[in-house]
C-alpha positions as a printed NumPy array, in Angstrom:
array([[-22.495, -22.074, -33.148],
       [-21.159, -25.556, -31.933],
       [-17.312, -25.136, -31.132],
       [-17.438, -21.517, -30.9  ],
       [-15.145, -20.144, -28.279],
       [-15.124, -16.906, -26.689],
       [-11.172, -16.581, -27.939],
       [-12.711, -16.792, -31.314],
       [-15.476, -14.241, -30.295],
       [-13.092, -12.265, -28.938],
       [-10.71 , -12.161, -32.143],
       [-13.125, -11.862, -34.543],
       [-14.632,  -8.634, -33.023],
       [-10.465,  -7.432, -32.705],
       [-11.462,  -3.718, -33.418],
       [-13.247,  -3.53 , -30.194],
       [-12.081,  -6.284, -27.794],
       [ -8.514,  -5.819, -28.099],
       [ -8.351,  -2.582, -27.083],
       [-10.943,  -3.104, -24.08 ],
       [ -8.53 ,  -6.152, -23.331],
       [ -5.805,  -3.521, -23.144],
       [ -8.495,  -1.005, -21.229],
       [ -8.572,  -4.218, -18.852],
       [ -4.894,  -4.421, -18.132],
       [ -4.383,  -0.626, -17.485],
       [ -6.807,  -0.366, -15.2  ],
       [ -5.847,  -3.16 , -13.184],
       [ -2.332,  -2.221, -12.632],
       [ -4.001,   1.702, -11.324],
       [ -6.257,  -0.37 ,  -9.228],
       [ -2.749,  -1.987,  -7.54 ],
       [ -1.193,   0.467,  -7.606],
       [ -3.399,   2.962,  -6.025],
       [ -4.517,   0.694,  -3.715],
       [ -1.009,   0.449,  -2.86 ],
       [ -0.471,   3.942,  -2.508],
       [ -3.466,   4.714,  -0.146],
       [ -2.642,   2.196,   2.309],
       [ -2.352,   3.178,   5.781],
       [ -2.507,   6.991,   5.339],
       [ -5.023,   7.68 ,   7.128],
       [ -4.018,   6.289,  10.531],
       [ -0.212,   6.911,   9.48 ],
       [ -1.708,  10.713,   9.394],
       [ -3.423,  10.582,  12.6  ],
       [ -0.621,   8.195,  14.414],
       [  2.284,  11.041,  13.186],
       [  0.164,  14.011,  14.698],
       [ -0.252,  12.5  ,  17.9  ],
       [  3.463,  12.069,  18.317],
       [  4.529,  15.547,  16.768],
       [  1.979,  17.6  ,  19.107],
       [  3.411,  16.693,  22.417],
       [  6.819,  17.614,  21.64 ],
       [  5.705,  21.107,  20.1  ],
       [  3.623,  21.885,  22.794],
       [  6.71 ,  21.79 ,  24.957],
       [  8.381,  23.759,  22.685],
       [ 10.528,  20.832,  21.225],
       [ 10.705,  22.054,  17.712],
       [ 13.604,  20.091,  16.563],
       [ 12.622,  16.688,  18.014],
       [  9.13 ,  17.258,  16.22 ],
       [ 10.739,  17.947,  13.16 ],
       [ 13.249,  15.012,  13.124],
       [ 10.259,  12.716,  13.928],
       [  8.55 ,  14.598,  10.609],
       [ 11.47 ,  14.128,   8.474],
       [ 11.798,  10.396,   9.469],
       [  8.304,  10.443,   8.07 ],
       [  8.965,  11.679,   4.553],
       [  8.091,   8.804,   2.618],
       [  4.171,   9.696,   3.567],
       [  2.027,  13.05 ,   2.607],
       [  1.61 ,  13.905,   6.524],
       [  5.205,  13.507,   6.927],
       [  6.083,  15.76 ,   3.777],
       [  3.53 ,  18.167,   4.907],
       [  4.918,  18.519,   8.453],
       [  8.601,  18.854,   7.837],
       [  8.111,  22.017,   5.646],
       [  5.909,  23.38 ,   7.567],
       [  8.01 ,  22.683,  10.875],
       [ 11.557,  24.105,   9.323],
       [  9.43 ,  27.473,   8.599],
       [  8.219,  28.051,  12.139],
       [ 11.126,  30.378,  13.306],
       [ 10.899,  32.925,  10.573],
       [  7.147,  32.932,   9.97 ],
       [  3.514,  33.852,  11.458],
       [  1.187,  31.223,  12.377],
       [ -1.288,  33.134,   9.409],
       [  1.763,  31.833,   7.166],
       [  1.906,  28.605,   8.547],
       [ -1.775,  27.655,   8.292],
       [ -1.604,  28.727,   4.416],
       [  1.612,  27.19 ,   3.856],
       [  0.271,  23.669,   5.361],
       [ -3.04 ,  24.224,   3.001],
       [ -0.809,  24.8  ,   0.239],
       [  1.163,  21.585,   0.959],
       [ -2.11 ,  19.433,   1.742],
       [ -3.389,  20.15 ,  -1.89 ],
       [ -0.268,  19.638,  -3.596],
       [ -0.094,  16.148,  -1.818],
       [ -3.733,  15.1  ,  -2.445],
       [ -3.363,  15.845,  -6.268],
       [ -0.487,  13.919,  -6.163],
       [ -2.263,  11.214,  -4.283],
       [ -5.218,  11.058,  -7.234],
       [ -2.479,  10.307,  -9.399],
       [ -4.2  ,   7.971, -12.735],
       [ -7.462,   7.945, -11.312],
       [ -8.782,  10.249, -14.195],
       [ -7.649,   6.919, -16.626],
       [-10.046,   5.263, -14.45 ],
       [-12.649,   7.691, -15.349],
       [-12.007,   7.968, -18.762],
       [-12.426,   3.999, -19.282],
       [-15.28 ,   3.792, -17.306],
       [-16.883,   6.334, -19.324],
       [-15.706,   5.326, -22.744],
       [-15.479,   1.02 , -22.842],
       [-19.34 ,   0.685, -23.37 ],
       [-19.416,   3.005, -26.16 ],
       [-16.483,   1.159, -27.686],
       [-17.766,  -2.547, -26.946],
       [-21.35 ,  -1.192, -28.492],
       [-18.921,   0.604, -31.723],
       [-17.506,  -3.271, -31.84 ],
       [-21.303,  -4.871, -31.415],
       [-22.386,  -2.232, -34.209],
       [-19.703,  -3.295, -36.619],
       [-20.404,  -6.963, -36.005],
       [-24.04 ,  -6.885, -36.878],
       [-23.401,  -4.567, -39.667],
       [-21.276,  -7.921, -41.105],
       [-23.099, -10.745, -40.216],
       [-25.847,  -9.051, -42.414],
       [-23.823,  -8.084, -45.483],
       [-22.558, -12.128, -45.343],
       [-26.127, -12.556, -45.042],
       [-26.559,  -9.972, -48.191],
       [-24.31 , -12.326, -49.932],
       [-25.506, -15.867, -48.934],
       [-28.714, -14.749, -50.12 ],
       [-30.925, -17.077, -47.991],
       [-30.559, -19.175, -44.801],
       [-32.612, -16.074, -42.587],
       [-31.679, -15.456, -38.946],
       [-29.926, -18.634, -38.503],
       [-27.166, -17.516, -41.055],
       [-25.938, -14.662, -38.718],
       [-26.604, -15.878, -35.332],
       [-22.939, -16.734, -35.233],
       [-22.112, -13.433, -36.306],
       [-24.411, -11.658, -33.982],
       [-23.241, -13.562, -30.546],
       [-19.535, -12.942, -31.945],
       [-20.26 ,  -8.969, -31.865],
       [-22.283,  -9.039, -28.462],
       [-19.058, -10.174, -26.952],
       [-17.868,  -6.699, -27.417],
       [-20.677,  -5.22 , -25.917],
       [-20.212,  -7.581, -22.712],
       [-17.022,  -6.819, -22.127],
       [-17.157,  -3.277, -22.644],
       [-19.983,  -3.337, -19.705],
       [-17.442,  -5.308, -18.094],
       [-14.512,  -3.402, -18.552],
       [-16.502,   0.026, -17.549],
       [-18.091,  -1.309, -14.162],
       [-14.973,  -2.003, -12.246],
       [-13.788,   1.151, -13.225],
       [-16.135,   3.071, -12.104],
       [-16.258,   1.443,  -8.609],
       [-12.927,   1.447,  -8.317],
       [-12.748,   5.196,  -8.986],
       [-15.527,   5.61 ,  -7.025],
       [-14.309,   3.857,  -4.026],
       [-10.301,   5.625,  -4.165],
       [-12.069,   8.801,  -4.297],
       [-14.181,   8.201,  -1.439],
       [-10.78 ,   6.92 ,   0.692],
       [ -8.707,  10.155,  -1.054],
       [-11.043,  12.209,   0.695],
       [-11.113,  10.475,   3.402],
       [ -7.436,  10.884,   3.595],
       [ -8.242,  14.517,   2.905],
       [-10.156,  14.967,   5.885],
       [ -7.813,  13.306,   7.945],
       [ -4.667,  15.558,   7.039],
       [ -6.627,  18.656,   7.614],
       [ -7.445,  17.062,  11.436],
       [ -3.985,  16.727,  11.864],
       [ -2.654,  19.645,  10.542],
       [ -4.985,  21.789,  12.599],
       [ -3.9  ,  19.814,  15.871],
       [ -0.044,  20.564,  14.965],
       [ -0.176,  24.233,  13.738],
       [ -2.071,  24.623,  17.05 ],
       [  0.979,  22.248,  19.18 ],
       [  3.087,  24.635,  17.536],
       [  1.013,  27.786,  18.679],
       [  0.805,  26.733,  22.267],
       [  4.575,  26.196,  21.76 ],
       [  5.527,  29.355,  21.01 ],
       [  3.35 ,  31.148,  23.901],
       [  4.718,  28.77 ,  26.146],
       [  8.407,  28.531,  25.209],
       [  8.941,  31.149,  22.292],
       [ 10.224,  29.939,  18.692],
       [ 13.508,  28.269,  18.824]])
């Protein structure tokens, strides 16, 4: 055991620790990138409501959508400006359907990789316990061979396959509460968006009673 690193570990069990190595790096760019992704949207969301309903509720339809379409790098924005250059030739039932419509096509967007995520979390143990497996299963056939020497002949062996096992564990748990925690903000977005669209789709109702579509 004296001098044993956990590179060595780690390349010795190669069948199972390089790939959760890889399993490492993949979800740690999704983690970035999502986190990213998600920032700001839901007071972005909230903030772009709050400008667009004044403005419809005095009947400024254009103004409210050029603010929208200034906003087109965000889902609220997106959202907004299609349902805002629709509200001339279309009922308020059409509207409402068309903005639910939009809102899930954006939110599915927003999930983007996180089923990776879920798919590590779920399979790295049971491929650092296949590497553990495959390690014992060696350090007792060189035991087979040696002939003698007992437990202290494969202790080596054994801690080298563990590694597997530990990193799989590893790998898995900051998966899991990373997908965890960017589905608990993506709905959290969700429920923000559906706020806001309600509060413009009824700015543009009290519009249109007010001042008629224009």
């Amino acid at each position: 055991m004296e001098g044993l690193s956990i590179l060595d570990m780690i390349n010795t069990g190669w069948v199972a620790t390089y790939p959760l190595i890889l399993f490492s790096m993949v979800t740690l760019s999704i983690i970035l990138e999502r986190a990213w992704s998600l920032r700001n949207l839901i007071s972005g969301t909230l903030s772009l409501a709050s400008q667009l309903c004044p403005p419809l509720e005095k009947g400024d339809f254009p103004g409210a959508l050029q603010t929208s379409q200034a906003q087109m790098a965000t889902p609220a924005g997106r959202i907004f400006a299609d349902v805002l250059a629709r509200h001339q030739s279309d009922s308020m039932a059409y509207l409402a359907d068309l903005t639910e419509d939009k809102r899930f096509e954006e939110l599915e967007a927003l999930k983007g990789p996180l089923w990776v995520l879920a798919t590590v979390s779920s399979s790295a143990p049971f491929i650092g316990l296949f590497g553990t497996v495959v390690g014992i299963v060696k350090a007792f056939h060189n035991m087979a061979i040696m002939g003698s020497g007992g437990f202290s002949v494969v202790a080596a062996g054994i801690s080298e396959a563990l590694i597997a096992t530990a990193l799989g564990l590893g790998v898995a748990i900051i998966s899991v509460i990373s997908y965890n925690y960017f589905q608990t903000r993506i709905e959290r977005i969700e429920a923000a968006l559906t706020i806001a669209s309600n509060r413009v789709l009824d700015a543009i109702y009290q519009g249109r009673q007010m001042h008629g579509p224009r």
